[in-house]
Structures are given as C-alpha cells and as structure tokens.
N, C-alpha and C positions, 0 to 999 in steps of 0.2 A: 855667505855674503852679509855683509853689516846690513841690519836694516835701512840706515840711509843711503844707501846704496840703491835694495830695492828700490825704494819711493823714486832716486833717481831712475832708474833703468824704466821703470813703470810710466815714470809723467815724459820718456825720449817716445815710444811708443804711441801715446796718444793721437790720434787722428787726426792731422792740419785741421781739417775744416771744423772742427769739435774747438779748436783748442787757439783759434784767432776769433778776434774783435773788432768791431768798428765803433763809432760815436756817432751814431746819423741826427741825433735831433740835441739842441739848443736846449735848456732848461731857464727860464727867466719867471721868477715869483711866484714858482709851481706848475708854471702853462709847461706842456711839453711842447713842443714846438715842430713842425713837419719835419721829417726824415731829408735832410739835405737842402731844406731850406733856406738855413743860413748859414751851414758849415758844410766847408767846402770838401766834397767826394773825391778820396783818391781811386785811383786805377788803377789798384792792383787787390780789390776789395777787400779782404781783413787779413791783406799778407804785412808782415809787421817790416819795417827798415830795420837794418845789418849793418850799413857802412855808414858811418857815422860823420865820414869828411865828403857825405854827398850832401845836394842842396834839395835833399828829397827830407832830411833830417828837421828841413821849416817845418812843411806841412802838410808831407807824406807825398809816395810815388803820384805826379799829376795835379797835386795839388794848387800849382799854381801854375796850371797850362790857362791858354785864353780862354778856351770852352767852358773850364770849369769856372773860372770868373767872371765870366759871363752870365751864368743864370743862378751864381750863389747872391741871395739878397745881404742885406747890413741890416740887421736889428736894432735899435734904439732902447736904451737902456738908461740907469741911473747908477750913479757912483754909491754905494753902497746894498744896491740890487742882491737878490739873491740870484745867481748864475748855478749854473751845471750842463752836465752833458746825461742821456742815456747810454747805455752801453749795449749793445749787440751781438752776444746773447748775454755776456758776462765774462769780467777780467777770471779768468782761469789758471794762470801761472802766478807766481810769487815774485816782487818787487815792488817798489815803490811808486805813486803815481806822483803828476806834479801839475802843477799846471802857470803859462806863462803869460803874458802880455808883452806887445810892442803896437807905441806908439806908429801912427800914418804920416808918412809926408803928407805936402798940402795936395797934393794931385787925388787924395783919399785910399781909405781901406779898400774899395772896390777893386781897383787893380796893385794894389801895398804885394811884396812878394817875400816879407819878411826879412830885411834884408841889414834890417836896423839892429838897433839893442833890445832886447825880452831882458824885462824884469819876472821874478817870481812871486804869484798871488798866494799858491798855495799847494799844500804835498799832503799824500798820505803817506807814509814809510809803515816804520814797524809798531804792530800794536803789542807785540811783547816778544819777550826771548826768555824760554826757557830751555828744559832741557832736550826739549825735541831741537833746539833750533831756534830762526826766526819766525814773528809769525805776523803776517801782513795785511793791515787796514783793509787792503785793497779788494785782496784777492777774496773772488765773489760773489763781489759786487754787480749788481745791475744797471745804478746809476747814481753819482754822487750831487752835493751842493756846496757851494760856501758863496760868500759873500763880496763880492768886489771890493775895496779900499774905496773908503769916505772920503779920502782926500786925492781923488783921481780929477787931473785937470781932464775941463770939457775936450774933447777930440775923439776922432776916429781911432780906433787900434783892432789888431786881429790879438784873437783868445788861443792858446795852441794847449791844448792837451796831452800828455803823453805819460804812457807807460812803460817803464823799463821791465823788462822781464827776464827773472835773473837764471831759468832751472837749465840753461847749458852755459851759464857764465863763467864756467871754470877754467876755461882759454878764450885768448882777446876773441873779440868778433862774435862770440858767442852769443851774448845779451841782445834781445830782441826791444824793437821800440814800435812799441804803437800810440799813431800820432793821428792829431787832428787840427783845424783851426778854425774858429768861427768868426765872423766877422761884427763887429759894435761899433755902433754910434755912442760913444757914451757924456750925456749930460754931467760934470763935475761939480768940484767945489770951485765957485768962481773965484777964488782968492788963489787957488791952486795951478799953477804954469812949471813949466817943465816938464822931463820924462823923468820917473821914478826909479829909484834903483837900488841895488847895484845891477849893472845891465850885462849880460853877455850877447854872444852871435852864434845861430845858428846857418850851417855847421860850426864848429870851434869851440863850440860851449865845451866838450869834451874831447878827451886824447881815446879814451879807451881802458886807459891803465887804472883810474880811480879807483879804489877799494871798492864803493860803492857800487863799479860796472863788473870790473875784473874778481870775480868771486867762486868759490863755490859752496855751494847752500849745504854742500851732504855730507862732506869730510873731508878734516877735519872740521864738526860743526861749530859755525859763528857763534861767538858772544859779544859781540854788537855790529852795528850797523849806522854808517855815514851816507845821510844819499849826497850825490852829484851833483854839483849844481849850486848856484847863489843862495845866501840864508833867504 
C-alpha cells in the first residue's frame, strides 16, 4: 500500500469524538471571551455539516433556532479590531479555513438568520506543498486571529467561521464543514456605507464540485491548491 494511502486509511479510523471541533468563545483584542456568549451554539455539538444545499451551511445544525438567539449576546467591536475564535480542542484534519461576514437588516443581528450576502475577511489555505503533499495553515491549530477591515461601514453583521475538511473529499459529499457564527455590533468608518464584497449566499456559495471541495489529498498527490469561495 502506498504510503498515502496509509495516512489515508489511518486518519478514516480516527475516533469522531477525537477528531470534531467547535468555536465556543469570541476572541476581540486578546480577551477570550465566554464559551457561547456571543457565538451562537449548534446542536449537534462538534458534528461537522455534509450537505451543503442545507440552511444549517449559515451557521451550523440549530444555529439559528429561537432558543439559541435568544440568549446569544452581540458584542460590540471596532472596524479594524483584532477578532478570532478559540477552537475546541483543535482543527485536526487538513483543509482550508475561512472566515465570512454579512451584513444585518435594520430589524438587527440579534435575530439576522444569515440570509443575505457573506462577504470574505479572511482564509487560512495552504502553507506549502511539497512532496508529501499539501500542507495546511490550519490544521492544529487552537485558535486563530486577524483583523477586521478599516473600512467596514458602522452596522450590525454576524461573523461565520468555517472549516472545510478535506481527508474523505475524494467523492462529492465527502468534505466536512465546521461552522460557527458570532454576532457584532461593529463601529465603522463613518465615510464608509454599503455592504462589502464580492458577496455570496449561504447555502449556494458552493455546488460541491469545486476543486477546492471535491478532492483527494492522498493519490494522485496535489500540486496545488484553489480554495472555494470569493477572493
């Protein structure tokens, strides 16, 4: 058996509960912030989404039931803030992370169900490809950071987090997504109006077929790598 082969057969084995994730706390200018305080709990705890023409692809299975908007607060933040998420225990498979923003109607983010257009703030993809392969930012990881865009008009918007995970992406349906969203008030640049883009919809943002989803990591091994999704 080819070595990448093993590695596959090895990481199908791995234990669910070992080998899923959650994002329970907010990250704003280094505070960690409570486990679910601002970002909204799915229910189905760190099982990842599969089907990608569901409306669970917003902001994960539950994520946008009454209950759980109910007692997710909105955080207040600055247009150039440093933002992040923890991660729970740690991104464990290989693929790209990303992370998006959509603007609130005026009704607010409190009860907002993602329904609009997600612009993209920011990805981690591949930090190199050699000859083993890809080999990914992500994967890891305990918790990342970046910076929100200086020129984000003042408004409400939800933050959505998500991992694509690629080690059974070698037929459709395969690639796992683990998702999150948090909800901001964010203070802008007052010269700054409109929604930023280019925007997509989830679901819709993807078909499945992308290079970037529909993949396999072990053989023949990749010599590059496109992720999914708006620049």
């Amino acid at each position: 058996m080819r070595p990448a082969a093993v590695l596959a057969a090895a990481a199908a084995i791995v234990p669910q509960t070992i080998a899923h994730w959650v994002y329970p706390s907010l990250i704003v200018n280094g505070e960690v912030t409570g486990k679910w305080e601002f970002v909204r709990e799915g229910k189905t705890y760190n099982s990842p989404v599969q089907d990608i023409t569901s409306n669970d692809m917003v902001c994960n299975t539950g994520g946008n039931d009454a209950d759980v908007l109910a007692k997710t607060k909105t955080k207040a933040v600055k247009a150039g803030d440093e933002l992040g998420f923890t991660i729970e225990t740690s991104v464990i498979h290989p693929g790209p992370l990303a992370v998006y923003m959509s603007k609130a109607p005026a009704s607010g983010v409190a009860s907002y169900k993602g329904d609009g257009g997600w612009f993209k703030v920011y990805e981690l993809t591949t930090k190199d490809i050699n000859a083993g392969g890809l080999q990914w930012a992500a994967e890891g990881i305990t918790n990342f950071t970046f910076n929100l865009p200086k020129e984000l008009p003042t408004d409400e918007y939800l933050l959505r987090v998500e991992h694509i995970s690629l080690h059974q992406a070698g037929s459709k349906g395969g690639a796992q997504f683990y998702i999150s969203c948090a909800q901001l008030s964010v203070t802008g640049d007052a010269a700054a109006s409109g929604t930023p883009g280019p925007t997509v919809k989830f679901p819709g943002a993807y078909t499945g077929n992308e290079p970037g989803i529909l993949i396999n990591l072990y053989w023949p091994v990749p010599t590059s790598y496109d992720a999914p999704g708006p620049a």
